[in-house]
N, C-alpha and C positions, 0 to 999 in steps of 0.2 A: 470101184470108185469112179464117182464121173470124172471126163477132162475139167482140168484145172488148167488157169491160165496162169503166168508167172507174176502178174500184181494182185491175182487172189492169196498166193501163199500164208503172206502176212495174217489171215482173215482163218486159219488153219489150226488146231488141236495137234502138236507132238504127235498124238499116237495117229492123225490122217495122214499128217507127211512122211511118218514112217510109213504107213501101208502103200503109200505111192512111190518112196522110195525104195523099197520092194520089188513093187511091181513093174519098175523101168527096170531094175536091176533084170527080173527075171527076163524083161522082153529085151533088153539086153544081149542078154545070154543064146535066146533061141531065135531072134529074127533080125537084130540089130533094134536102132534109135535113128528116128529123124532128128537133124540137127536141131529144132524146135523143142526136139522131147529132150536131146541133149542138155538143151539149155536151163531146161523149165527142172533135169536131174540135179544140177550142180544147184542152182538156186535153191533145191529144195534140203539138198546135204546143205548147204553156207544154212538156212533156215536151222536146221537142226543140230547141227556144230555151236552157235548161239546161242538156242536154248540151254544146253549144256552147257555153255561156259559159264550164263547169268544163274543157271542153277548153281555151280562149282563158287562162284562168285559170293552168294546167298549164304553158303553151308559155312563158307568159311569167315565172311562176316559176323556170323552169328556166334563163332566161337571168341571165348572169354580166357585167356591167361590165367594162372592163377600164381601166385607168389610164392615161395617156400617159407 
């Protein structure tokens, strides 16, 4: 995936900020993060934490009570 900058996010598909949230995790892992990429990780988790919660927000709006 190409560099992304952190006021592109917003502009981003779920399933790209997962692939990039990956792939800082993985370089993470094997070489470190520049404080830059640090930044542009957490933004992209808070990005995706969001999505999830307006999804969780959605599902449970849409449920209906029902009386006995």
């Amino acid at each position: 995936m190409k560099d992304i900058k952190i006021e592109d996010i917003k502009n981003l598909s779920i399933d790209e900020v997962t692939i990039k949230i990956n792939e800082l995790y993985k370089k993470s892992k094997e070489e470190g993060l520049s404080e830059e990429e640090k930044e542009l990780q957490g933004e992209l988790r808070k990005r995706y934490i969001d999505a999830v919660k307006g999804n969780l927000r959605a599902q449970l709006s849409g449920i209906e009570y029902k009386k006995k």
